[in-house]
N, C-alpha and C positions, 0 to 999 in steps of 0.2 A: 504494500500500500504506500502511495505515495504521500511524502510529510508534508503538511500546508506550511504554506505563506503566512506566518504571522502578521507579516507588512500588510498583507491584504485584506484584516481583520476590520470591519468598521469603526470598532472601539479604539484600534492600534494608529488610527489614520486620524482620528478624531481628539489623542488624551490632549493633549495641550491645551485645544478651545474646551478640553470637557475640566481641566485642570485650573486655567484661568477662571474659567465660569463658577467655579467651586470658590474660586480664593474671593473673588469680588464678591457673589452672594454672602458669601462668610463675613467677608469684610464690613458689608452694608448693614447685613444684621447685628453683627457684635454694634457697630457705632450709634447703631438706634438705643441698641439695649444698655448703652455705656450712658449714655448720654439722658437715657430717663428713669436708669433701675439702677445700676451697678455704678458707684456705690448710693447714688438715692440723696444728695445734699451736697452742700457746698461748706469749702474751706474757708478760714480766715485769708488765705491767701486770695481767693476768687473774690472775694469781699473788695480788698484793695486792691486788684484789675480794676472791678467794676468800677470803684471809686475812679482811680487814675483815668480809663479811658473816658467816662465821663467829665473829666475837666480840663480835657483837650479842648481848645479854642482856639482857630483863625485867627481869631482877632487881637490876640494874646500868642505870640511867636514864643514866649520863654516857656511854654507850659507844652510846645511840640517838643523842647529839648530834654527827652525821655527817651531810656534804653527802650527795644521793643519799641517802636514808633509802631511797624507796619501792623504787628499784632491789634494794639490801645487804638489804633483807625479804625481797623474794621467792626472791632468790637462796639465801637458807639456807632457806628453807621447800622449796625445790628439792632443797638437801644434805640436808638432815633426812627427805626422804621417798626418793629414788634414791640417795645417794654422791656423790662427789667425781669425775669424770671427766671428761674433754676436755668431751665433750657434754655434759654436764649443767651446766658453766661457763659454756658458750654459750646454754644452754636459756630463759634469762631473757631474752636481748637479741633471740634465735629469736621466741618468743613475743612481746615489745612490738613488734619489727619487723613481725609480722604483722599486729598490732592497727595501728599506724603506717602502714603501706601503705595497707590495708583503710579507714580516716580520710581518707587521701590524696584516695584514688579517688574519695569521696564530697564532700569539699572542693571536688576540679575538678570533681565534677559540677556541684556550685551555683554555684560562681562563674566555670566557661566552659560551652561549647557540648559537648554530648555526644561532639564528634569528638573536638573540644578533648584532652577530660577525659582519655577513649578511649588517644591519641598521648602525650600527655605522660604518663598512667600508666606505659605500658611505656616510656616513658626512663628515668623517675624509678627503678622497680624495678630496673634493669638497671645504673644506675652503680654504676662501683667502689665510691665512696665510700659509697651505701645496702649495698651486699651488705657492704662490710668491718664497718661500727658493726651490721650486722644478726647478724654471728657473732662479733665482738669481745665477749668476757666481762666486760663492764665496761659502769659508765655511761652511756656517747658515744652509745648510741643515745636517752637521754633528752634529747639536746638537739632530734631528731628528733621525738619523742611528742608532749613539752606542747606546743610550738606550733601542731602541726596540731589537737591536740584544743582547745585554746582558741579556733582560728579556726571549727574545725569546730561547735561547740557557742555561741559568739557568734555565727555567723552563722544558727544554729537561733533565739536570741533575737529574733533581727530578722526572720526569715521564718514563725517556726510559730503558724498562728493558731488550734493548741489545745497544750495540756501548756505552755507557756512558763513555771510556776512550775517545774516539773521541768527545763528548761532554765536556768534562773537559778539554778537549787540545783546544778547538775552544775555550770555555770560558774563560780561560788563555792569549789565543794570544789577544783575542777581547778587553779584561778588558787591558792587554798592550799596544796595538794600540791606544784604544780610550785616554787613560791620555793624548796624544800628542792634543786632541784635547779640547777647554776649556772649566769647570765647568763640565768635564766629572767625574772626580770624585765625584762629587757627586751623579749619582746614582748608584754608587761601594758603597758609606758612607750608601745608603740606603740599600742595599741590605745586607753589612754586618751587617751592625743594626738588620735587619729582621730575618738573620740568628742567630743572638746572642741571640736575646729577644725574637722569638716565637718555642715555643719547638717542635712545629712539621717536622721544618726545624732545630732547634738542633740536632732533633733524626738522620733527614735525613743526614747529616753533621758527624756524629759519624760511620753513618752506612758505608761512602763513603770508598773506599780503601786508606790508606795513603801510601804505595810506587807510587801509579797514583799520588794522588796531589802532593805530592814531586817533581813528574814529571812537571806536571802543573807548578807548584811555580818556577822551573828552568826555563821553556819557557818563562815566563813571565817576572822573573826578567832580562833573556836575553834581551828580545827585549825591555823594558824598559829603561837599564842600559843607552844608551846612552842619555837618554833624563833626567836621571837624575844628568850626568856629564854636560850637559849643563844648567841643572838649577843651581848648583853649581856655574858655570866658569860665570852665566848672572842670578842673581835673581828676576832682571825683567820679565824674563823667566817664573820663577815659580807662579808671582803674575799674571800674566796672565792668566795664567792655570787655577788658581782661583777663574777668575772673579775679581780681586782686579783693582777700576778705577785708572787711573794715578792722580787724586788728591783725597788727602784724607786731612781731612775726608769728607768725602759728607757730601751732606745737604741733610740726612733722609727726612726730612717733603715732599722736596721739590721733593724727587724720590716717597715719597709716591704720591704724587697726580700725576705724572706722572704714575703711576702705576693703580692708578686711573681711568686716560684718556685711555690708553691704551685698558682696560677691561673693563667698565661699563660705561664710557661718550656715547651711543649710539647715542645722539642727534648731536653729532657734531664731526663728520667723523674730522681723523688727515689730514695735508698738508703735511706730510715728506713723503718719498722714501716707507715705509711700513701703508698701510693703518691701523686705528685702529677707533675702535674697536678692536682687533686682531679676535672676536669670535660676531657673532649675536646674539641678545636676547635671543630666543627660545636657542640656543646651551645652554646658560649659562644658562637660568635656570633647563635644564635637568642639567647641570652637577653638580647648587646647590642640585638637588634631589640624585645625586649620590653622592655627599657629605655629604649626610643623611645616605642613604644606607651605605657610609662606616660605620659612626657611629656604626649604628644596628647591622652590621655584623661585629664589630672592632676587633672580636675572630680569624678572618680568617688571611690565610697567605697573601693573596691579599691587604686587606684590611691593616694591619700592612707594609706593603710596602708602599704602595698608601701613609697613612699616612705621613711616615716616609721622604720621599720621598717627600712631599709637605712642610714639615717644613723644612725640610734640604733648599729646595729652596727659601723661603721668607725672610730671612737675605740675599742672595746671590742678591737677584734681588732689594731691598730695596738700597744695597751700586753698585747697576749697573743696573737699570732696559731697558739698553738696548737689555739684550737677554732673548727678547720676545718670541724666536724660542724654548729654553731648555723648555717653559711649554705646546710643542702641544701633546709630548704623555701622561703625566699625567692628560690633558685635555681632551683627547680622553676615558684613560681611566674609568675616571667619567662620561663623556658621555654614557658611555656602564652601567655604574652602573647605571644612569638615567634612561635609556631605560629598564633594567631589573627591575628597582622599579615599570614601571609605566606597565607593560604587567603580573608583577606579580601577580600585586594588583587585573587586571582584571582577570585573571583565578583563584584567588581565588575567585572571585565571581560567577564564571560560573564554577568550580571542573570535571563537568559530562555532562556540552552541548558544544558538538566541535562545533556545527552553530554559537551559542554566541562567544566561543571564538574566531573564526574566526570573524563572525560582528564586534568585539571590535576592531579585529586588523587592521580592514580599518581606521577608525581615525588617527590610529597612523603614517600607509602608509601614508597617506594627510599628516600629520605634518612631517614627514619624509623629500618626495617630496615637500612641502614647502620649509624648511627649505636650502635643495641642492639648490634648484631653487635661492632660495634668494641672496645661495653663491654664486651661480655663476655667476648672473646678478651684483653682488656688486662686484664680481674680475672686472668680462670684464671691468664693464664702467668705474669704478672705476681707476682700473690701465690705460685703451687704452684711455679713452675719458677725465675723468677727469682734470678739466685745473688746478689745483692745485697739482693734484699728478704726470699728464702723462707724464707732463714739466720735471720730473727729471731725466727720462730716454733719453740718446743719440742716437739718430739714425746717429750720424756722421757717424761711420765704415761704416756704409751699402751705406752712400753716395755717396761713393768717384767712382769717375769715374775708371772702370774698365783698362781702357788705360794708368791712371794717370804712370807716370814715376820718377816728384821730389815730394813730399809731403811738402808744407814748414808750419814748425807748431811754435805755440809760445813753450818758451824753458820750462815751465811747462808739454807740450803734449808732450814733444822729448822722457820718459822713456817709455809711453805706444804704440806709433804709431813706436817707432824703433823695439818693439816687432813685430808687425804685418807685418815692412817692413822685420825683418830677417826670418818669413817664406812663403815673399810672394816673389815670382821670379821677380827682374824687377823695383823693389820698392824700391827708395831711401828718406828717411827721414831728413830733415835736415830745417834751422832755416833760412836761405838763398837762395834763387832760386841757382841752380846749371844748369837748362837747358834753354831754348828758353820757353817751357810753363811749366809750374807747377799747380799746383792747393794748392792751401792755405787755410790753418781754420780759420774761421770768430776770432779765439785769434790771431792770424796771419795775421791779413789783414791788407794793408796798402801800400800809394801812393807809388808803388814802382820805381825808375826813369828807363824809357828805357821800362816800359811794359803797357799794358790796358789791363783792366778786358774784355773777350771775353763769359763770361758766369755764372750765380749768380745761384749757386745751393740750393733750400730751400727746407724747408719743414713745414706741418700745425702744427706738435708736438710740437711748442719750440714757446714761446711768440716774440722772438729773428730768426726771421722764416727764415733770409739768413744765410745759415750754413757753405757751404762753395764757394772759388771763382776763376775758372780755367783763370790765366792766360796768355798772350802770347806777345813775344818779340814787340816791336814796329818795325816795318820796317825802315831800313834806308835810 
């Protein structure tokens, strides 16, 4: 009997588009579910987004001179057209996370093998750490963005052999935008390191037209220019940008083993706002095998990047190991190097039988689908359920009586809830009853003369479970 054609298989002709289709359905639904269940409330950090991006003003040029500009934009252009709401806080980081994934996918497409891209897509979408900065109302997910759009849109320079001035103009504006956002510069430090030191990207770099870059270099220094008159006028400014903490000098030892806990304490999950681990076992030690692979292949242009790229970050994260977020794409893409070592190694052993090759690759599916599964039952519970981490998240906003009319809050809550009240019709904010009933935050409560509590609004998320407390004039 004659052996079929596995090429000839509809399923065989077909996994890619059936593989892609997989990661974006997956993708769309985690970010819906991220963004209205998991973890279900907002931080004090998301609190001062909202605040900040709300007090952007035209007309007021010193109050655009903010790390994050491009994030704190879109974020009020968000408030200014929907309100103030859990969701609509999250709505901006929703959105770049999508565009961020979406970049991802097309990154591992060009720089692995279409399985490659395929398997470490659905890792990358699936860790804690992408789903938390992808509904976190803040920043964190722009340490996420510029990177992959700069590699993604560099690596357009050097492969598209038509539009390359519309890639060099996009890679310009990109490389300008992102400095607003911090420790962006450094994988610009990488990138031009790679372009200096490996001659295959020197050549590519000589070949380039220079009246276009000249062009580039103007776009660039335009839209920068103002962000470097305000590092100038505020040098706090700059050291920000940097990643430089406001006390120096740090205590090294003591960021080291926080850096430590972060990435290889597996046995004892953190209690802060961002769960850690930041990466599961199985991730980390593919991505120590792709940290082999770089070795072996340290000739490539990828791999002198990757490098470059991970050293430039370890003093960075040493004197601030709070951004955790700047290591998910150089993490991912060891991950992809991991996965290419270990499907390599099996087709060298099998050169000439597609059945074996195929047989081999179901193991790897199981650790795959493992590994997702793992992430994702350690997001949900972790962030919704866990009584040490869920506790940090606010469900006040979502509480408040839709009727409410005075809001009385303690005068630490007056910067974020007068945001909410200027774009909600109806809704007056203030530190004082001003009506017959009100409704108060549990920072706010208190025997007020002339009123009684008519109603105790709680919830199971908070150890402190009376949140807030509607009340109403006493009758005379």
């Amino acid at each position: 009997m004659v052996a079929k054609d596995i090429t000839k298989f509809l399923i065989y002709r077909w996994r890619y588009i059936l593989g892609y289709s997989l990661v974006g359905l997956l993708l769309v639904g985690l970010l819906i579910f991220a963004g209205l269940y998991v973890p279900g409330g907002i931080t004090p950090e998301e609190m001062r987004a909202a605040v900040r991006s709300d007090s952007l003003n035209f007309a007021s040029p010193e109050s655009l001179v903010i790390a994050n500009l491009p994030y704190y934009l879109l974020q009020a252009g968000i408030f200014s057209l929907f309100g103030v709401y859990e969701f609509t806080i999250k709505l901006p980081s929703l959105i770049i996370a999508l565009f961020s994934a979406a970049g991802l996918i097309l990154l591992l497409r060009r720089w692995f093998r279409p399985n490659i891209a395929v398997l470490t897509s659905l890792l990358a979408v699936t860790t804690g750490q992408f789903l938390f900065v992808a509904q976190n109302g803040a920043p964190g997910i722009m340490y996420v963005f510029w990177p992959i759009v700069l590699l993604l849109v560099g690596t357009q320079i050097t492969r598209a052999k038509k539009g390359r001035l519309i890639w060099k103009l996009l890679f310009a504006l990109s490389a300008a935008l992102s400095l607003y956002t911090p420790l962006s510069i450094y994988p610009l430090i990488a990138i031009s390191l790679a372009v200096i030191l490996h001659p295959h990207l020197r050549a590519i770099l000589r070949r380039l037209s220079r009246p276009k870059m000249a062009l580039s270099a103007i776009i660039a220094a335009v839209v920068v220019t103002p962000l470097v008159m305000a590092v100038i006028a505020n040098p706090q400014l700059g050291l920000t940008l940097l990643g430089v903490p406001n006390t120096w000098p740090p205590d090294l030892a003591a960021n080291a083993m926080i850096l430590l806990r972060q990435y290889f304490l597996f046995w004892e999950p953190s209690t802060s706002t961002l769960m850690t681990p930041v990466f599961g076992f199985g991730s980390v030690l593919l991505m120590t095998l792709g940290v082999y692979r770089l070795i072996l292949t340290r000739d490539t242009t990828r791999s002198y990047l990757i490098i470059i790229w991970i050293l430039c970050l370890i003093p960075v994260l040493l004197i601030n190991p709070t951004f955790t977020s700047v290591t998910f794409v150089p993490a991912v893409l060891l991950l992809a190097a991991g996965l290419t070592s270990l499907i390599m190694y099996w087709y060298r052993l099998f050169p000439l039988n597609p059945y074996a090759r195929i047989a081999g690759l179901l193991p790897l599916i199981v650790l795959v689908l493992t590994l997702v599964g793992s992430g994702l039952d350690r997001y949900i519970y972790g962030y919704h359920y866990g009584p040490t981490t869920a506790v940090n998240f606010s469900k006040d906003l979502k509480l408040i009586p839709k009727d409410t009319k005075n809001l009385v809050v303690s005068e630490s809550e007056v910067a974020f809830y007068s945001v909410v009240a200027k774009h909600r019709d109806g809704l007056v904010v203030s530190t004082k009853p001003s009506t017959d009933q009100f409704t108060a935050t549990r920072a706010a409560r208190a025997n007020l003369s002339g009123y009684q509590i008519d109603r105790i609004i709680t919830t199971t998320f908070a150890n402190e479970s009376d949140r807030l407390y509607v009340y109403k004039k006493l009758a005379q």
